[in-house]
C-alpha positions as CSV (number, residue, x, y, z in Angstrom):
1,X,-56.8,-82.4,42.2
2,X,-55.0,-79.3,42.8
3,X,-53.2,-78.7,46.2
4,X,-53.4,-75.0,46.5
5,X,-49.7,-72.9,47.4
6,X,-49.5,-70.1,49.0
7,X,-47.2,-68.4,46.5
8,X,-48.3,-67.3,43.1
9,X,-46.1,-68.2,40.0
10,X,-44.2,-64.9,39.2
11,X,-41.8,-67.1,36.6
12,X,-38.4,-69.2,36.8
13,X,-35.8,-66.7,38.0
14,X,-32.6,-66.9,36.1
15,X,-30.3,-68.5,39.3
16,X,-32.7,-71.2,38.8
17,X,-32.1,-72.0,35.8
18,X,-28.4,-71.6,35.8
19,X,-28.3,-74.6,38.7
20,X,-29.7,-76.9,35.9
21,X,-26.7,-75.7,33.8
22,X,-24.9,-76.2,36.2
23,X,-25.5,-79.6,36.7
24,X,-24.7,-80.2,33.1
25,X,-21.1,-79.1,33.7
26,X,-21.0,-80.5,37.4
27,X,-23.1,-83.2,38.3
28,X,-21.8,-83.8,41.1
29,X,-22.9,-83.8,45.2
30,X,-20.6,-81.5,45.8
31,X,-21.7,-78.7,43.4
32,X,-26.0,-79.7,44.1
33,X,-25.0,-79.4,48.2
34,X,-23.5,-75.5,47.3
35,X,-26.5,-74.7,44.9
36,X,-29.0,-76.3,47.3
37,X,-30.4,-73.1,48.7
38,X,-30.6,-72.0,45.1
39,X,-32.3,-74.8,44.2
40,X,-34.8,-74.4,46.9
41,X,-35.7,-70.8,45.9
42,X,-35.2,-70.0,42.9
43,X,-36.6,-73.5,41.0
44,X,-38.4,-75.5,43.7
45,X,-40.7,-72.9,45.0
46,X,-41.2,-71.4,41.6
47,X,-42.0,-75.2,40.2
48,X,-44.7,-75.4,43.2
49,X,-45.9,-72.4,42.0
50,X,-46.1,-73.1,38.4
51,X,-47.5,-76.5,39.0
52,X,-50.8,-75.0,40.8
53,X,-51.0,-72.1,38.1
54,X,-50.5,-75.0,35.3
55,X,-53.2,-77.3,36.8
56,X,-56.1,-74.5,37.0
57,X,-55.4,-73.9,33.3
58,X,-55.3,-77.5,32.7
59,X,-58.6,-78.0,34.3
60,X,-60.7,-75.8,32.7
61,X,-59.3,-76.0,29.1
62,X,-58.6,-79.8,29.2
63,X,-60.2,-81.6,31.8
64,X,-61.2,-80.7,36.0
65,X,-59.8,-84.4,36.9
66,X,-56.4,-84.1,36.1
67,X,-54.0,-84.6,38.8
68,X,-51.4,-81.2,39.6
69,X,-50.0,-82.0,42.4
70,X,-47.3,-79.0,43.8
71,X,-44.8,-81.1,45.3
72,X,-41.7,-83.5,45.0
73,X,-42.7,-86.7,44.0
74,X,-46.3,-85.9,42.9
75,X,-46.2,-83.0,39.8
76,X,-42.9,-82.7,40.6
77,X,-40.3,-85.6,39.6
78,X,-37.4,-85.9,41.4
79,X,-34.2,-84.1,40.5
80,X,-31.9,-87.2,41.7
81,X,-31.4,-89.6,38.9
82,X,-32.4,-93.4,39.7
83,X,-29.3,-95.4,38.8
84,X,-30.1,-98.5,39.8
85,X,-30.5,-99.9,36.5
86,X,-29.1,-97.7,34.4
87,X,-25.6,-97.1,33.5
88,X,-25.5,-93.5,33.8
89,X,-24.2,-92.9,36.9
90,X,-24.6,-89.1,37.0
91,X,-26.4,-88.6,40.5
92,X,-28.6,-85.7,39.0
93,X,-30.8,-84.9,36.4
94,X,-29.9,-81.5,33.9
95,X,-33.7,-80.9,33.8
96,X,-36.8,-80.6,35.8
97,X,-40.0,-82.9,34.9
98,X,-43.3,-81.9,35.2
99,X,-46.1,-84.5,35.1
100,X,-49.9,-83.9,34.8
101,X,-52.3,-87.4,35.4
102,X,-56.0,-88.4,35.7
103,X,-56.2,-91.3,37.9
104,X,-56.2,-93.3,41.3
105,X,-53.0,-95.2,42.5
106,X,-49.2,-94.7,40.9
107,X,-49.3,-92.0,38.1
108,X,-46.6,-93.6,35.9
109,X,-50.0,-96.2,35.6
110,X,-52.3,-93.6,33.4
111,X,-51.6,-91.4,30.7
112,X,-51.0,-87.7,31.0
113,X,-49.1,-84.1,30.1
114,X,-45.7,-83.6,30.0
115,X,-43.0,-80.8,30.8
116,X,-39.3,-80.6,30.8
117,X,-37.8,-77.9,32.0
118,X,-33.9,-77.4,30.8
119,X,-31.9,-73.9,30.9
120,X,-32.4,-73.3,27.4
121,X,-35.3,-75.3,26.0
122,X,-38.5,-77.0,27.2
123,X,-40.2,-79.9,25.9
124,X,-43.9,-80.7,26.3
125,X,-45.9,-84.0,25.8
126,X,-49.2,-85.9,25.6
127,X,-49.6,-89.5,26.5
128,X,-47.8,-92.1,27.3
129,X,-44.6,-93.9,27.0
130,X,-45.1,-97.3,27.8
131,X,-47.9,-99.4,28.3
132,X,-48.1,-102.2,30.8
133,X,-49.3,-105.6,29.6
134,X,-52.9,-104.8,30.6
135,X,-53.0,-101.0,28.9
136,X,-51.3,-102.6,25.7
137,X,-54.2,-105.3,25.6
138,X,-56.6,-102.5,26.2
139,X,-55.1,-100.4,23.5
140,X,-54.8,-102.9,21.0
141,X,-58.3,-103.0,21.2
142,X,-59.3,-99.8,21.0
143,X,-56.9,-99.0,18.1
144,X,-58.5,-101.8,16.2
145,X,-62.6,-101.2,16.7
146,X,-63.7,-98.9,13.8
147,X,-65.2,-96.2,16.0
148,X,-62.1,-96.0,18.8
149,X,-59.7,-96.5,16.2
150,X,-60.7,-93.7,14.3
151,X,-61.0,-91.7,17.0
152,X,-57.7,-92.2,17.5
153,X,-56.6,-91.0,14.1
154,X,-58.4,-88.0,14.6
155,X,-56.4,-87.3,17.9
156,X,-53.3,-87.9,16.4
157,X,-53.5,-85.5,13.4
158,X,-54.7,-83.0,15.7
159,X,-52.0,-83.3,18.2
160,X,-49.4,-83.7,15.5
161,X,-50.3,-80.4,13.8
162,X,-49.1,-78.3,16.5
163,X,-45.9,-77.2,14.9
164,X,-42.8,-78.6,16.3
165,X,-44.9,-81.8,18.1
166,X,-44.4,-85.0,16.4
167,X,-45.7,-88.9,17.2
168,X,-42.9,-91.4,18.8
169,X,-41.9,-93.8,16.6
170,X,-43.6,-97.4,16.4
171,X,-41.6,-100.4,19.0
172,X,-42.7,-103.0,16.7
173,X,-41.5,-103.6,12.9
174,X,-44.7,-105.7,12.2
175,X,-48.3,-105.6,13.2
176,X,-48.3,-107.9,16.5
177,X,-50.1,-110.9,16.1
178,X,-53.7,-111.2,16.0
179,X,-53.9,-108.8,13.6
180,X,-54.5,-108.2,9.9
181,X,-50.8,-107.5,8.7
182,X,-52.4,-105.0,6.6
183,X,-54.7,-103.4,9.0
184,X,-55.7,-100.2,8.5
185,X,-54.0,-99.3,11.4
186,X,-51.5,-101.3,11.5
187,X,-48.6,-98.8,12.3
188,X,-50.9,-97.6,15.6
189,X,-51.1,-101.3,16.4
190,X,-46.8,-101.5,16.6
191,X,-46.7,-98.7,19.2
192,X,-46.2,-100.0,22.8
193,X,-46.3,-96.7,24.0
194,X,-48.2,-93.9,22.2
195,X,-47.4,-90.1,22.6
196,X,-46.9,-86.5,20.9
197,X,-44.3,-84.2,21.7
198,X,-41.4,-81.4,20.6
199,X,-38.8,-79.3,22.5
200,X,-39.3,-75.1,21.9
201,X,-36.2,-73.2,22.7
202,X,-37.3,-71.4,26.1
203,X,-39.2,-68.7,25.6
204,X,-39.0,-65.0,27.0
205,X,-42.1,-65.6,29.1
206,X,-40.9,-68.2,31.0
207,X,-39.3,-65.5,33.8
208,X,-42.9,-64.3,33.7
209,X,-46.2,-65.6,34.6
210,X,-47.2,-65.8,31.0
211,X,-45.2,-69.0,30.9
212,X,-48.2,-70.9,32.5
213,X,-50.7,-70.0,29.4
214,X,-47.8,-70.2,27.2
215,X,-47.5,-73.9,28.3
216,X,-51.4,-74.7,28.7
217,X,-52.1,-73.5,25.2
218,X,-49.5,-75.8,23.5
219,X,-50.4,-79.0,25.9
220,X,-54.1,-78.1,25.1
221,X,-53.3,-79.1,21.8
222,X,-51.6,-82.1,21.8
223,X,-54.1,-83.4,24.6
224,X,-56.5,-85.2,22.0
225,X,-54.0,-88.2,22.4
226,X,-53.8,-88.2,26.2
227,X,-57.4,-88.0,26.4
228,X,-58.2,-90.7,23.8
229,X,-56.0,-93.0,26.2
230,X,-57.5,-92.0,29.3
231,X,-61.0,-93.1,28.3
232,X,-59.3,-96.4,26.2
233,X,-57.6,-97.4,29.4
234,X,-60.0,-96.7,31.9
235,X,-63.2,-98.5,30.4
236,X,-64.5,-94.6,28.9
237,X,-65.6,-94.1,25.1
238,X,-63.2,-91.7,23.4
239,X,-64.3,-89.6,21.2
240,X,-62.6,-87.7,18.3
241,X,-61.5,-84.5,18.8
């Protein structure tokens, strides 16, 4: 679902991008209350923006039921940092997240796509970090059935080839239980979380519209893995690429 903005994306202004660096020499509440305004205008709105232009690229190169969703706790993660359980303390983030789902209920429950925003560099991704105890029985499964599984494999080398994306390492040192310990696919079997990405130093186009097709192309790629765990998770056949 996209919700449609009035504004169309024309780019991430410069001011923007300095309050991010800014926040990386200041993170404080002091210096985010005197950069609110150009928080507001010139990274907020243009993240609205870019999250609408994003999600009709999305849809038609990747698939029409992925979530965009141009607002603040929907496409948009938060800029405040959650530090109730962890010991960073820093009340901010130095970044912006993007994130792109196909699904019903709490989006941090499916796989999806993956941007980071910083002053200097952005990082993309497809899949999904951690699975919850259901998902990691479901993908288990899939990983070890001959047709998923080498679907899977498939996915992987073509997400991987993009240059500069790479798979997150395996959780697990061994196979998990259950399984042959020399399973063919044994070192898919040790993820708990499966997903491909890279960082790109930010490029020119990103104070320009082209950013959006700059981004879609690159996620387009690396969305064989997001979209062979959408259909393992949610009961769908996946397919090789």
């Amino acid at each position: 679902m996209t919700v449609p903005t009035d504004t169309a994306f024309a780019g991430f202004p410069r001011e923007g991008l300095e309050v991010l660096a800014g926040l990386a020499e200041d993170n404080s509440r002091a210096y985010f209350d005197a950069h609110r305004d150009v928080y507001e205008e010139a990274l907020l709105a243009p993240a609205k923006a870019f999250v609408a232009a994003l999600g009709e690229q999305l849809h038609a190169r990747i698939a029409p039921g992925l979530r965009a969703e141009p607002r603040v706790n929907g496409s948009i993660l938060r800029i405040n940092r959650d530090t109730r359980f962890t010991n960073d303390k820093r009340p901010y983030k130095e970044h912006l997240d993007f994130w792109f789902w196909e699904g019903d209920g709490a989006s941090r429950a499916y796989p999806g796509l993956f941007v980071r925003l910083r002053p200097a560099a952005v990082e993309l991704g497809a899949g999904m970090h951690r699975f919850e105890a259901s998902a990691l029985a479901a993908y288990r499964s899939a990983v070890a059935d001959e047709g998923t599984g080498e679907a899977l494999e498939a996915a992987v080398a073509a997400a991987a080839a993009v240059r500069g994306a790479a798979v997150n390492a395996p959780a697990l040192k061994r196979v998990p239980r259950g399984f042959a310990a020399d399973h063919p696919r044994g070192e898919l079997l040790r993820h708990d979380g499966l997903y491909v990405g890279g960082e790109w130093k930010l490029p020119r186009v990103a104070g320009g519209p082209g950013f959006v097709g700059w981004t879609a192309e690159r996620l387009e790629r690396m969305a064989p893995v997001e979209r062979w765990l959408s259909a393992a998770l949610t009961d769908r056949s996946p397919h090789p690429a």
